[in-house]
N, C-alpha and C positions, 0 to 999 in steps of 0.2 A: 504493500500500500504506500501511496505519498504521503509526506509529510502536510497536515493540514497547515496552513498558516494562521497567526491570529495577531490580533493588536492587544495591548495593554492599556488600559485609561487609568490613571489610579496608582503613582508608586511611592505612597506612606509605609507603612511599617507592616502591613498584611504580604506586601509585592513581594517582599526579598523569598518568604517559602515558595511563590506562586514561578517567581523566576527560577527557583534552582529546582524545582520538578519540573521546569518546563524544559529546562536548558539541559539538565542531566537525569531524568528518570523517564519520562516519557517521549518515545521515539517518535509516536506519530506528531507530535507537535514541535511548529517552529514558530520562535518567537520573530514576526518581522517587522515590529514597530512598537514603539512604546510613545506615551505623553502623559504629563501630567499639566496642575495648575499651573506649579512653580517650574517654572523650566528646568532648572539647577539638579530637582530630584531625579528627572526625567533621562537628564543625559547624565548624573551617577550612575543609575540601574544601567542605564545602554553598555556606559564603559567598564562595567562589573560584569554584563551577562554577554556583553559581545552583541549588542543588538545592533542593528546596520542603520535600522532610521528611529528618528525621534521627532513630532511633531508636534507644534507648538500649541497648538488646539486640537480639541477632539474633533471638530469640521475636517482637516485637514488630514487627521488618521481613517478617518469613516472615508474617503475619497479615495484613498488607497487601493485599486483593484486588486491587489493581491489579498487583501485581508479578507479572509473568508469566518473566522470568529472572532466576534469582537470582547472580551474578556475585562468586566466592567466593575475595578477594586475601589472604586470613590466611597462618599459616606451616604448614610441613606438616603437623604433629601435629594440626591444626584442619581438615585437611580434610574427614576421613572424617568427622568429626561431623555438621558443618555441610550437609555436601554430602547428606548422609542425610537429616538433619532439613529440609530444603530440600525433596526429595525426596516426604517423609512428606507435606511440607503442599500436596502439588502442583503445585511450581515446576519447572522446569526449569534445570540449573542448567549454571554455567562454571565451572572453579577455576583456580588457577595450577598449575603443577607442582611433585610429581607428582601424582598422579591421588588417590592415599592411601598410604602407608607400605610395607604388607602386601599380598601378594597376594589374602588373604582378604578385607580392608576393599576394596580394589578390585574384587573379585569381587562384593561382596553390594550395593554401590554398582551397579556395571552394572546387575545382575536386578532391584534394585529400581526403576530406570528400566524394566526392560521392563516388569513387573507394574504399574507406574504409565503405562504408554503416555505417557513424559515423555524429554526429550532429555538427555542428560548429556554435556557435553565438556569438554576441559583443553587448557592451555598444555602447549607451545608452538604459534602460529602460524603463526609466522617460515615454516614451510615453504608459506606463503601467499604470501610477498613475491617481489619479483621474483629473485633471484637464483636461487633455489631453484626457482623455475617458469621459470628461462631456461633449466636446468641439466635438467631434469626434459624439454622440450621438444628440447633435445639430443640427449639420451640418448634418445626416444624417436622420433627421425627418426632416429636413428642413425647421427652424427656422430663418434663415436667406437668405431664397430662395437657387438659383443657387449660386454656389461661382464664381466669375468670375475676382478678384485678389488677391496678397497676398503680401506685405511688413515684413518682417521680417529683428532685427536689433539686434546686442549685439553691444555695443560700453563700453571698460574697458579703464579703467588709464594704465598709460607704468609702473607704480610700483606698484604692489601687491602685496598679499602674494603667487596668485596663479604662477606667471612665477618666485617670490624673491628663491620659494622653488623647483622649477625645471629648473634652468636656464642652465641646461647639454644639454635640447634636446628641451624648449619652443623653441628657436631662431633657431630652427636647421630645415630642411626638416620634416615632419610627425609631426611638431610643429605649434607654430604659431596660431594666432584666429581661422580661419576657421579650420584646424584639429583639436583643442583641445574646440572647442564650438561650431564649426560650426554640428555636427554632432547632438548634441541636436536640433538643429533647422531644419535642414536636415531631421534627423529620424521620428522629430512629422512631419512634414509638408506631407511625405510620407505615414504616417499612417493616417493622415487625408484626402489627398487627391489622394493618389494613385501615380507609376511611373511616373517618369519625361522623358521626352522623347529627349529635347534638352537644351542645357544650353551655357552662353556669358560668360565670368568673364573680367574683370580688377583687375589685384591684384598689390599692391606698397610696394615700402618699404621704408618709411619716409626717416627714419635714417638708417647709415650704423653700427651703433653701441648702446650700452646702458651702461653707468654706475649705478650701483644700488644705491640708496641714502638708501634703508629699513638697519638699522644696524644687524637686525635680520639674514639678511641674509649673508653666506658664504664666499658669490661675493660681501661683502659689497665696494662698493666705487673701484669697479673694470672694466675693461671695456669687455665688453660682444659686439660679431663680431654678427650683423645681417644674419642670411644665407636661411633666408623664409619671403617671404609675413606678413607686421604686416595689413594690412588693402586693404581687398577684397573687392569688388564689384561683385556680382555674380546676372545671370538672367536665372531658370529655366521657361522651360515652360513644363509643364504637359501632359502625354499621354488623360486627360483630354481635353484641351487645354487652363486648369488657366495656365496665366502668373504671374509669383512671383519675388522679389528680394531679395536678402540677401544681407545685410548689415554686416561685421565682421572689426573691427578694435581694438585693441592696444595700437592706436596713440592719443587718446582723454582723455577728464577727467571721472570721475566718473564710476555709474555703469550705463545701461543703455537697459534692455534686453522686449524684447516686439516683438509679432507675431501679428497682424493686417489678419482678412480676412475679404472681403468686396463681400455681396454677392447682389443680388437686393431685396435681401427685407429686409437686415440688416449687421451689421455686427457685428463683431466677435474679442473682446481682449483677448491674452491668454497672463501673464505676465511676465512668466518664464518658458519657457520648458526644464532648465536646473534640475529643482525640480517638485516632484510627485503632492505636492496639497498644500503644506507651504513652506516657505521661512525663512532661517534663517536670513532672511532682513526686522525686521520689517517695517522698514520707505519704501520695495519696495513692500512689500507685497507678496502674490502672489495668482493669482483670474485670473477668467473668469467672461469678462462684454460682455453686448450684449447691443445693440443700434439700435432703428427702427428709420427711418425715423426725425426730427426735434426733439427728443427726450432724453432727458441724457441718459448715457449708465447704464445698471442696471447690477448689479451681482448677476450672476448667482448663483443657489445653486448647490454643487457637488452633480454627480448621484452616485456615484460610490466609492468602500474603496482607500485605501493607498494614502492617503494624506498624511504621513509623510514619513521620506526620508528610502525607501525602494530598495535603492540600493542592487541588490543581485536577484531583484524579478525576472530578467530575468533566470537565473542561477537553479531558484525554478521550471519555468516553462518549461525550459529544462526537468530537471529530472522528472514532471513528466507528460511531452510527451514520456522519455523513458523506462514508462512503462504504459503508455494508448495508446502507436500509434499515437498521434495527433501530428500536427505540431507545433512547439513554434513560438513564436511570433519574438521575436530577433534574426530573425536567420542570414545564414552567406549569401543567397541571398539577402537579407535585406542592412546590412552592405555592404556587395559588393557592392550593385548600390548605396549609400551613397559615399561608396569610389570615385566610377566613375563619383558621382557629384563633388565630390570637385576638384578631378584633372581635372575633364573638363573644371572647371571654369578655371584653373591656365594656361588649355593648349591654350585654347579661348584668355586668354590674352596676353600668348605668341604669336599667331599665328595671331590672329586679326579676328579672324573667328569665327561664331557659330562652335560647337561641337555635334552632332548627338551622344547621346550613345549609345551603345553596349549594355548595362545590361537594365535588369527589374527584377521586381520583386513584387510577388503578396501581396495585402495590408495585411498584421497584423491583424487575426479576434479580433474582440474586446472584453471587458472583461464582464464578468459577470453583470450586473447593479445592486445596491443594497450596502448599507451600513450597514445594520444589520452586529450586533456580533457575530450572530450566522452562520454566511457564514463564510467556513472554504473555504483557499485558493485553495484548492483543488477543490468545485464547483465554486468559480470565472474565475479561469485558463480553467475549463472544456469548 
């Protein structure tokens, strides 16, 4: 097969994993162009990853005919734009998470892909990696019987380095736990157990402001205006009919990330679906345990490759669905009904009402099994 080509929009602090799987792990991909806002960042990545061109706006990379994926790492507010205009000019595109803000920007984003016969998908992956497809392969030899609930929980500190370094848009709409971590937790749970069918939410907001104490950051010792949700409560219930909660807060200490499914004949620890099959937390680890019955929970061994952080691999799998005809796995129906979970949560709390959604979306075939060296990306994705 050829190498697909793609552009890059987007080179802050997400790019550098996104460049070094593009440039060294995934073969069907070439990076032929990059841009950011600032130009300075745009031609560091260039002359770090050996990219050939660098353009000064994103007009001017969308014009490009070589660029056949457009590969869309800005912040959320930038999604739906970009991802449109991408769109308009016949790309095919990726973005990071979420999808876009609103349910409507996410809506006219999908159609416009179909009316364009053009592929559209979004972060996250992670339910690519092996953990998540050890866990998925479990559950689906059924290892721990019927599943019949699901508890999931991220709980972070209000100071880190991940909201110290984007405090522009964390606190803002398309911000906030649940969009900016909830969608790890969202997208596995969907790949593991199929559309959700209705969802409750209560979502808070502690404080009505934050001062940053990290010196690192910008906003050091500045006060920062709350304007989203730091701590959700959300309750899907499954076209299955598992009932699940998600847990997302801000407002607490430490780190604290953990998917619990409980099935009748066992259950099920996944420890991070924020990461493929390692964690760069050694003290949190990150592993699949199973537990029968009166029994300590054992860990599991992974079936399956990319245990380490393979951010990009959705991006890989795009390109080459567009040239085998298969469907990718992250796509924009995917992400869409992720969207339509998370603002169903926010609307349900507003309104005081369960929320019925709209969207589906068929599960994510799974990946290849097998961890030999000698499986090339290409038969796993197949």
């Amino acid at each position: 097969m050829k190498k697909v080509k793609i552009g890059v929009i987007g080179c802050g602090a997400i790019s550098d994993i996104y460049f070094k799987n593009f440039t060294k792990k995934f073969d069907i991909i070439e990076v032929a162009a990059c841009s950011n806002r600032t130009m300075k960042k745009a031609e560091e990545k260039a002359e770090k990853y050996n990219i050939q061109k660098v353009y000064v706006t994103t007009e001017k990379l969308l014009e490009d005919p070589e660029i056949q994926i457009v590969v869309n790492l800005t912040g959320p507010e930038a999604h739906y734009p970009i991802n449109m205009a991408a769109l308009e000019a016949g790309k095919h595109v990726y973005c990071e998470k979420p999808l876009a803000i609103t349910r409507k920007q996410g809506m006219e984003l999908v159609e416009k892909s179909k009316q364009k016969n053009l592929m559209i998908g979004c972060a996250p992956d992670t339910f690519m990696g092996a953990g998540l497809q050890t866990s998925r392969k479990l559950i689906d030899e059924g290892a721990i019987g019927k599943p019949i609930a699901v508890n999931a929980v991220y709980v972070g500190a209000p100071s880190t380095s991940r909201e110290v370094n984007k405090p522009n848009f964390y606190f803002k709409p398309g911000g906030g736990p649940l969009f900016d971590m909830g969608p790890y937790y969202i997208t596995a749970l969907v790949s593991l157990l199929g559309p959700v069918k209705k969802v409750m939410g209560s979502a808070h907001m502690p404080f009505k402001e934050r001062i940053f104490s990290n010196k690192k950051s910008p906003e050091y010792d500045k006060k920062i205006k709350i304007e989203t949700p730091t701590t959700t409560l959300g309750i899907m219930e499954f076209e299955s009919g598992v009932p699940a909660t998600i847990i997302t807060t801000k407002d607490s200490v430490g780190y604290n990330p953990s998917i619990e499914i409980y099935g009748t004949e066992g259950i099920l620890y996944i420890s991070d679906p924020n990461f493929f099959g390692t964690s760069p937390f050694p003290l949190m680890g990150c592993s699949v345990h199973m537990k029968k019955g009166y029994f300590r929970k054992k860990k599991m061994p992974y079936t399956h490759k990319f245990l380490e952080n393979s951010r990009g691999l959705g991006v890989a799998d795009m390109a080459y669905a567009l040239q085998s005809g298969m469907e990718h796995r992250a796509s924009g129906e995917l992400s869409y009904h992720v969207l339509d979970i998370m603002q169903g949560i926010y609307d349900s709390s507003n309104e005081g009402s369960a929320i019925e959604l709209s969207s589906t979306c068929s599960r994510p075939k799974s990946l290849l099994e097998g961890r030999s060296r000698n499986l090339s990306i290409r038969d796993i994705l197949a």
